[in-house]
DRENDRENGU-840234 format. One record per residue: residue number from 0; x, y, z of N, C-alpha, C, CB in turn. Coordinates in Angstrom, 1 decimal, always signed. Glycine has a CB too. Example, Ala and Ser with C-alpha at 12.3 -4.5 7.8 and 13.67 -1.06 7.14 Angstrom:
{guvex->0, n.x->+13.2, n.y->-5.7, n.z->+7.8, ca.x->+12.3, ca.y->-4.5, ca.z->+7.8, c.x->+13.2, c.y->-3.3, c.z->+7.8, cb.x->+11.3, cb.y->-4.5, cb.z->+9.0} .
{guvex->1, n.x->+12.8, n.y->-2.2, n.z->+7.1, ca.x->+13.7, ca.y->-1.1, ca.z->+7.1, c.x->+12.9, c.y->+0.0, c.z->+7.9, cb.x->+14.1, cb.y->-0.6, cb.z->+5.7} .
This chain:
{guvex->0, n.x->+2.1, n.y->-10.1, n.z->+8.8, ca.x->+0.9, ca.y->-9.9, ca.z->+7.9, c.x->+0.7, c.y->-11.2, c.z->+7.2, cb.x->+1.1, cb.y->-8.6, cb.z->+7.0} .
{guvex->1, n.x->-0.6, n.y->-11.5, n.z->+6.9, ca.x->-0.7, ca.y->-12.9, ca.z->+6.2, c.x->-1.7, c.y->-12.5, c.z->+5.5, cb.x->-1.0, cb.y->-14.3, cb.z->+7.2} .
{guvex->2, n.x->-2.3, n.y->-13.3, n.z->+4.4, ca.x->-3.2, ca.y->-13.3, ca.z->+3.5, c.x->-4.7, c.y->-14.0, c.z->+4.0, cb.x->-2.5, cb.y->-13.9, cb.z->+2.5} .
{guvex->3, n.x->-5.5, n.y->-13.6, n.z->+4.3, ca.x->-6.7, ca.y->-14.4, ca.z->+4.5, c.x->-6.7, c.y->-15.5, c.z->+3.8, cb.x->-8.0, cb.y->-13.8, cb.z->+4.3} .
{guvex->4, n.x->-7.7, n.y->-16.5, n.z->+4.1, ca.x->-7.6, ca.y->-18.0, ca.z->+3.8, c.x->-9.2, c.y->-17.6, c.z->+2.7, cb.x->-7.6, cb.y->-19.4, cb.z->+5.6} .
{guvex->5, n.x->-10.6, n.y->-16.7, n.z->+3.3, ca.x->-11.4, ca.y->-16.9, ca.z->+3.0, c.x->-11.4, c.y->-16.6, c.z->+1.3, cb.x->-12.1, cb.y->-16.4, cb.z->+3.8} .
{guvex->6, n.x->-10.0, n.y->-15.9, n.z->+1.1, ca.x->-9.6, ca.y->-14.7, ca.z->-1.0, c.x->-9.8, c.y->-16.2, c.z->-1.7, cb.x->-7.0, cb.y->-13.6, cb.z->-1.6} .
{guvex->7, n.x->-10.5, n.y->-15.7, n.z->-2.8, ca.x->-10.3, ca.y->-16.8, ca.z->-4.0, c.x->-9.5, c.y->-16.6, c.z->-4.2, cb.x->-10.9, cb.y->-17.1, cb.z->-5.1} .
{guvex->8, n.x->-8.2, n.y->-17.4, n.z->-4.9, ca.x->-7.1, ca.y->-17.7, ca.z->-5.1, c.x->-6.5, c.y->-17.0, c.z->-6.1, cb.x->-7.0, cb.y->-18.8, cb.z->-5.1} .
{guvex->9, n.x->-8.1, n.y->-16.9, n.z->-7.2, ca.x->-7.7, ca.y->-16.4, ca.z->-8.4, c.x->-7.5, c.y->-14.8, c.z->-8.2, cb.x->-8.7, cb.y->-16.7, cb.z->-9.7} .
{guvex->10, n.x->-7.7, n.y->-14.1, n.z->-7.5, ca.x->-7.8, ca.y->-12.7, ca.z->-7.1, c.x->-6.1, c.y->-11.9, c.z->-7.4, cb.x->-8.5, cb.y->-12.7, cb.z->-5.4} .
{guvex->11, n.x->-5.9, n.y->-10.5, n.z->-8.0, ca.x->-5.4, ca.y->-10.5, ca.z->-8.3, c.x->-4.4, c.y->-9.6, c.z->-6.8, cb.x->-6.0, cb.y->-10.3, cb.z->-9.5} .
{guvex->12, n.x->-3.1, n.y->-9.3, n.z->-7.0, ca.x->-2.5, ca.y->-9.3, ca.z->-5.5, c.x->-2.8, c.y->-7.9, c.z->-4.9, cb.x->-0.7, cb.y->-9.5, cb.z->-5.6} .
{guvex->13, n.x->-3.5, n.y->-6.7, n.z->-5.6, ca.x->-4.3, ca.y->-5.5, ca.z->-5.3, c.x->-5.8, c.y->-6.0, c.z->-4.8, cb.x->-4.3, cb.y->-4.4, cb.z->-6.6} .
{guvex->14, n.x->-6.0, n.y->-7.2, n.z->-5.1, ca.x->-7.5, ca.y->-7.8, ca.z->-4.5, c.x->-7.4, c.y->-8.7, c.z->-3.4, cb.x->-8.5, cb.y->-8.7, cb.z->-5.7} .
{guvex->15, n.x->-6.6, n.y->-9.1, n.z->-2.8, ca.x->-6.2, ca.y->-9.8, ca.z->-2.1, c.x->-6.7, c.y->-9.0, c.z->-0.6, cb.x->-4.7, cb.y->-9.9, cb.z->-2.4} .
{guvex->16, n.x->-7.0, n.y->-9.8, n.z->+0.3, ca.x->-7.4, ca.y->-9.1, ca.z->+2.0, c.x->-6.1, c.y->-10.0, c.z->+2.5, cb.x->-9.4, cb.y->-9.6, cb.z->+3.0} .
{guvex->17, n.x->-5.5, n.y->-9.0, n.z->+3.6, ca.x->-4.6, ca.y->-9.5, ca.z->+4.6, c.x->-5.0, c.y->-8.8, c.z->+5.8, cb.x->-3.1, cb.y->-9.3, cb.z->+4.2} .
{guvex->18, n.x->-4.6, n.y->-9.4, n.z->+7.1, ca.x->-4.7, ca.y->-8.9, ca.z->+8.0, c.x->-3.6, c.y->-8.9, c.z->+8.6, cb.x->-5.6, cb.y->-9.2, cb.z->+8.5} .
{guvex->19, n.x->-3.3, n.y->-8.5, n.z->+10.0, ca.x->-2.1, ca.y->-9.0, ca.z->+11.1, c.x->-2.2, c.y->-10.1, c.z->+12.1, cb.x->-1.7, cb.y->-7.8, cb.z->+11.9} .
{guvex->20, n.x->-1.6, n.y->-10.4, n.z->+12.8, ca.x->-2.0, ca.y->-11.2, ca.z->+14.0, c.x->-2.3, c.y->-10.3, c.z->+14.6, cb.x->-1.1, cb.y->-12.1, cb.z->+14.6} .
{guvex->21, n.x->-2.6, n.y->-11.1, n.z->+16.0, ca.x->-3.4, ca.y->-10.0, ca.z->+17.1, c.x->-2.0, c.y->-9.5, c.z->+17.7, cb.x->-4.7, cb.y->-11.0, cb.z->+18.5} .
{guvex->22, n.x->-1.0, n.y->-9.6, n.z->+18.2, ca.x->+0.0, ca.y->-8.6, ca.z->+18.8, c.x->+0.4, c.y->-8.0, c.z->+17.9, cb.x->+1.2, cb.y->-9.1, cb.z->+19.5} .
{guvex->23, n.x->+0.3, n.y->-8.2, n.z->+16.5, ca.x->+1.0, ca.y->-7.1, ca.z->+15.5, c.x->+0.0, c.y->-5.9, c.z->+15.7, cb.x->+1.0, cb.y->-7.6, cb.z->+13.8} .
{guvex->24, n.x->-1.7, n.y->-6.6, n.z->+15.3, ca.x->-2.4, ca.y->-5.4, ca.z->+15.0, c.x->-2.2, c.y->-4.5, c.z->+16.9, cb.x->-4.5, cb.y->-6.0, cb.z->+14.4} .
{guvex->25, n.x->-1.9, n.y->-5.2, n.z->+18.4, ca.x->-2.4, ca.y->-4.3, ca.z->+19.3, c.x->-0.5, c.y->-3.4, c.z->+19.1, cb.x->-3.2, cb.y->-5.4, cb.z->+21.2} .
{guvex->26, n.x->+0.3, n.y->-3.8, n.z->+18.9, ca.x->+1.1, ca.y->-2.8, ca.z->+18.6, c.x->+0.6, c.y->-1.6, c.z->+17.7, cb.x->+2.2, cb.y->-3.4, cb.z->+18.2} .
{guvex->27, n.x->+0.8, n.y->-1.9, n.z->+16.7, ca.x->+0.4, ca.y->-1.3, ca.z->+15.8, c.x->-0.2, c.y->+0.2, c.z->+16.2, cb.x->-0.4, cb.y->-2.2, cb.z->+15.1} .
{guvex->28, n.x->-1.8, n.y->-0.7, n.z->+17.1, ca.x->-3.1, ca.y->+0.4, ca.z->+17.3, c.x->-2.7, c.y->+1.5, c.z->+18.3, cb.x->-4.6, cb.y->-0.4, cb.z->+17.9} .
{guvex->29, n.x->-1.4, n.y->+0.2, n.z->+19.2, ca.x->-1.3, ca.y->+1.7, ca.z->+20.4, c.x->+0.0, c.y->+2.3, c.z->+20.2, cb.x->-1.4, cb.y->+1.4, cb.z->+22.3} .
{guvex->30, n.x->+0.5, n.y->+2.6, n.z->+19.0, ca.x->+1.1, ca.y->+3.2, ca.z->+18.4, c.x->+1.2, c.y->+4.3, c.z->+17.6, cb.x->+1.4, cb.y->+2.6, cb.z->+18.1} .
{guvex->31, n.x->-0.7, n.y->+4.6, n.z->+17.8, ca.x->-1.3, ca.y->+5.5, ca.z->+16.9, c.x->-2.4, c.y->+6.3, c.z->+17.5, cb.x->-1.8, cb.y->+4.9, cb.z->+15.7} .
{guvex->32, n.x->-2.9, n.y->+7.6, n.z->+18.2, ca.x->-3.9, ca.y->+8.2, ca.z->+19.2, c.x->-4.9, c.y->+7.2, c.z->+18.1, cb.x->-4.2, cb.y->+10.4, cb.z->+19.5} .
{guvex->33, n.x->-6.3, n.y->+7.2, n.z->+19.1, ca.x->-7.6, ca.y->+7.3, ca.z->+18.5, c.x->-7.9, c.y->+8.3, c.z->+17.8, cb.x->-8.4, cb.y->+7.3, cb.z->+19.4} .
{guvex->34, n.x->-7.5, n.y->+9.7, n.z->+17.8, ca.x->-8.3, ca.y->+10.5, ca.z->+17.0, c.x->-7.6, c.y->+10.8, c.z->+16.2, cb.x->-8.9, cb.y->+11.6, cb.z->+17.4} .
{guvex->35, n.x->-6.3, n.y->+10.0, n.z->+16.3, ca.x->-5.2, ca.y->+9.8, ca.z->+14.4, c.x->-6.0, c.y->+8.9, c.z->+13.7, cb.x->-3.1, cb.y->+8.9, cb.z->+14.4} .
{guvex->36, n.x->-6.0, n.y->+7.3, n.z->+14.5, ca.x->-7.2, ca.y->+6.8, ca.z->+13.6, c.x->-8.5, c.y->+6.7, c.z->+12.8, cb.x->-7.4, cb.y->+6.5, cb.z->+13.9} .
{guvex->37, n.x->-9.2, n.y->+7.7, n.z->+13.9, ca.x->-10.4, ca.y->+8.1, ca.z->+13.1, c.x->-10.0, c.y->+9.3, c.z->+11.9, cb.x->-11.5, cb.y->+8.7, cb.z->+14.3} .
{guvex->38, n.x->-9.0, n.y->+10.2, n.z->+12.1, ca.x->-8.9, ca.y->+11.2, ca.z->+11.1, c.x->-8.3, c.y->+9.8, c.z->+9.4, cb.x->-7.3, cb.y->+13.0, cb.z->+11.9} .
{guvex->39, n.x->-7.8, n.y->+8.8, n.z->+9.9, ca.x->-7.2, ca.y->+8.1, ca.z->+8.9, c.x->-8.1, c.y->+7.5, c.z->+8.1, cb.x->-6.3, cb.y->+7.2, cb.z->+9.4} .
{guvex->40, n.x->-9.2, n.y->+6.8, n.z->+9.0, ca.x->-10.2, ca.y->+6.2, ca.z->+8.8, c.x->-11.2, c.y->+6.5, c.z->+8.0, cb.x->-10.5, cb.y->+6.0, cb.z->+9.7} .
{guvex->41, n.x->-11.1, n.y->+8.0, n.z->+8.1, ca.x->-12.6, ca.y->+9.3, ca.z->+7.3, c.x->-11.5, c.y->+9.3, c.z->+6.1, cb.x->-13.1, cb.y->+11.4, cb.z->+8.3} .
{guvex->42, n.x->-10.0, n.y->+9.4, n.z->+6.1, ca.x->-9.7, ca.y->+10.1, ca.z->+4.8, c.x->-9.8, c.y->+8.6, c.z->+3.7, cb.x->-7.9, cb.y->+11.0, cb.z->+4.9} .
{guvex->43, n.x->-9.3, n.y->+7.6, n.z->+4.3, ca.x->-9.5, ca.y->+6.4, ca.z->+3.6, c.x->-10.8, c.y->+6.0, c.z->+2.9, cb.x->-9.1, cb.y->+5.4, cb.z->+4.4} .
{guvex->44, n.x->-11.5, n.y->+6.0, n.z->+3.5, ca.x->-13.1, ca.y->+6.1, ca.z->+3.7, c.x->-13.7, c.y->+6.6, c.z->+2.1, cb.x->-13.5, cb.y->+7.6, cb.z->+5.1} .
{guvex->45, n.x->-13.6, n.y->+8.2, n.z->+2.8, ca.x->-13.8, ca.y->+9.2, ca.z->+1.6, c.x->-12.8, c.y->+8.9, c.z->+0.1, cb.x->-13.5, cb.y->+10.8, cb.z->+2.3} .
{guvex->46, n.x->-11.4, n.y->+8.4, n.z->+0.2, ca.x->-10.9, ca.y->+8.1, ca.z->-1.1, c.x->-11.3, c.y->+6.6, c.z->-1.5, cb.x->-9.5, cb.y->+8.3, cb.z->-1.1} .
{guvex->47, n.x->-11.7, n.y->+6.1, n.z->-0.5, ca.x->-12.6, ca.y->+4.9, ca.z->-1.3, c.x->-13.6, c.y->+5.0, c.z->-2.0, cb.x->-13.1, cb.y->+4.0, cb.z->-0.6} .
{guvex->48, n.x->-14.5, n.y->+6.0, n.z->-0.8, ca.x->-15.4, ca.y->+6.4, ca.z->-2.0, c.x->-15.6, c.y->+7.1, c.z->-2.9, cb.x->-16.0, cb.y->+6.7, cb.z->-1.9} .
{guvex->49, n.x->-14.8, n.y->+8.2, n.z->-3.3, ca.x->-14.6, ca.y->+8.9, ca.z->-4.8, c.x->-14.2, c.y->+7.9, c.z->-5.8, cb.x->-13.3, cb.y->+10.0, cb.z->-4.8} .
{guvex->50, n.x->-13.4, n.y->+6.9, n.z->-5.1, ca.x->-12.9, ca.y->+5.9, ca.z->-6.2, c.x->-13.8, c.y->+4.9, c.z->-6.8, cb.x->-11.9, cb.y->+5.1, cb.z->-5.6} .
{guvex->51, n.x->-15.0, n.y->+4.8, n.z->-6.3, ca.x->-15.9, ca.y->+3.7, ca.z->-5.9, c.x->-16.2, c.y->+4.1, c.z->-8.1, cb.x->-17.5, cb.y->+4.0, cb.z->-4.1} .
{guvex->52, n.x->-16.4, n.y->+3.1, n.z->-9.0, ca.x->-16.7, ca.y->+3.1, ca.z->-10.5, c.x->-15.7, c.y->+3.7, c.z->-11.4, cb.x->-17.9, cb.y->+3.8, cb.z->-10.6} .
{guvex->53, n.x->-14.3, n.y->+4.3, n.z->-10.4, ca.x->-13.0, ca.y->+3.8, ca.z->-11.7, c.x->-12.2, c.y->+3.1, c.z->-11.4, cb.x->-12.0, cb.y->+4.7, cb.z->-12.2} .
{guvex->54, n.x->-11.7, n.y->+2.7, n.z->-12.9, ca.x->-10.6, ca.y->+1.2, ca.z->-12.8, c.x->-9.3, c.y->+2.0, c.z->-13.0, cb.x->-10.8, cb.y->-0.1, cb.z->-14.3} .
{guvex->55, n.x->-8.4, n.y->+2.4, n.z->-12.2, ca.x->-7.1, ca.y->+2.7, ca.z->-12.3, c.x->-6.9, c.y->+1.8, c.z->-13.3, cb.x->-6.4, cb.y->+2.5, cb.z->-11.2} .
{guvex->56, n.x->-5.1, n.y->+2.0, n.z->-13.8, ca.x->-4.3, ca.y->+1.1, ca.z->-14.5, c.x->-3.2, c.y->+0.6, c.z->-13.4, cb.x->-3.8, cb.y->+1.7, cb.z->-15.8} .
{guvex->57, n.x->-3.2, n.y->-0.2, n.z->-13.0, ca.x->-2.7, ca.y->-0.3, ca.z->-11.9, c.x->-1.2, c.y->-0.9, c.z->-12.7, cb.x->-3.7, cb.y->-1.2, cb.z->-10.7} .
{guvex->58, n.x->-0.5, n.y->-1.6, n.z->-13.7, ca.x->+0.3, ca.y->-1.6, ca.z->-14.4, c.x->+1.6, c.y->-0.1, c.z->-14.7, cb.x->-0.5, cb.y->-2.1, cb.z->-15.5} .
{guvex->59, n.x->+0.4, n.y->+1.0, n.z->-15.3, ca.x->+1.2, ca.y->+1.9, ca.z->-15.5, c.x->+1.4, c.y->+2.7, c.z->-13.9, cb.x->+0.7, cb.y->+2.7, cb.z->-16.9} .
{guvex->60, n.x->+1.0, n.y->+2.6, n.z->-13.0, ca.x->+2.1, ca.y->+3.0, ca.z->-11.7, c.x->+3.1, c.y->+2.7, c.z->-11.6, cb.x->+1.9, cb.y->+2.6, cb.z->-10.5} .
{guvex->61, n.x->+3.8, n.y->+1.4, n.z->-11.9, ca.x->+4.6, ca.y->+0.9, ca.z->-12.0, c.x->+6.0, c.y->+1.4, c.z->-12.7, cb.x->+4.0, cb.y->+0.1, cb.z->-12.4} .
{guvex->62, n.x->+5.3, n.y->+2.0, n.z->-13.6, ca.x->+6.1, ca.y->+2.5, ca.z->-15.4, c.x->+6.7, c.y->+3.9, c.z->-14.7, cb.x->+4.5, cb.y->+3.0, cb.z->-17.3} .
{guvex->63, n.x->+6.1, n.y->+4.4, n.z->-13.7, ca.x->+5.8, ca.y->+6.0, ca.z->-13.7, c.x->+6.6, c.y->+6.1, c.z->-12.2, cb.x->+3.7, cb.y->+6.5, cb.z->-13.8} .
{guvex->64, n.x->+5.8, n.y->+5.8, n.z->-11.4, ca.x->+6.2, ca.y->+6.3, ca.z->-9.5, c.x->+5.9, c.y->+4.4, c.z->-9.0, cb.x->+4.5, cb.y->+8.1, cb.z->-8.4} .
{guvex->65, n.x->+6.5, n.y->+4.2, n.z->-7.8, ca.x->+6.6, ca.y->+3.6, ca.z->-7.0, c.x->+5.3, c.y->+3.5, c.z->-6.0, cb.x->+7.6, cb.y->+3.8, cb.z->-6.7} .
{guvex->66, n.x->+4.5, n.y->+4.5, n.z->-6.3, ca.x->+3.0, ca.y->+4.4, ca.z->-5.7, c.x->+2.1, c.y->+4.8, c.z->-6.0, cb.x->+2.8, cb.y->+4.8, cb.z->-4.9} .
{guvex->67, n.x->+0.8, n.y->+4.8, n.z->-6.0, ca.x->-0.1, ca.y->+5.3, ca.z->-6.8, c.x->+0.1, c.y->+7.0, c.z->-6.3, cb.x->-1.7, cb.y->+4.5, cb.z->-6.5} .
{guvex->68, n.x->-1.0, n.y->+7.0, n.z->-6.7, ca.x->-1.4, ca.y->+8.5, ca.z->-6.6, c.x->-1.9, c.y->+8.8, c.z->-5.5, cb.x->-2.3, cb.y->+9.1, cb.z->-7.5} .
């Protein structure tokens, strides 16, 4: 996994885009059915979009559990 080159630098490490190389990502994909993906894809999706106009505290996760919520 590597960090895109295109992130401003100042961005904070939850704003950051990374991707994989290409044999990581084709392991990865056939390591997982298509219709696991797409069910992953809608749930991500949809919690992006509930999320879409709040600012977590992304600090106190930290304080509390080892992952968000």
């Amino acid at each position: 996994m590597h960090q895109l080159t295109t992130d401003a630098p100042d961005r904070l490490p939850h704003q950051r885009r990374v991707d994989f190389s290409g044999d990581a990502r084709r392991v990865l994909l056939a390591a997982v059915s298509p219709k696991e993906l797409l069910r992953t894809t809608g749930a991500v999706t949809a919690h992006i979009d509930a999320a879409v106009g709040r600012s977590p505290v992304f600090p106190a996760w930290g304080a509390t559990r080892t992952a968000p919520p």
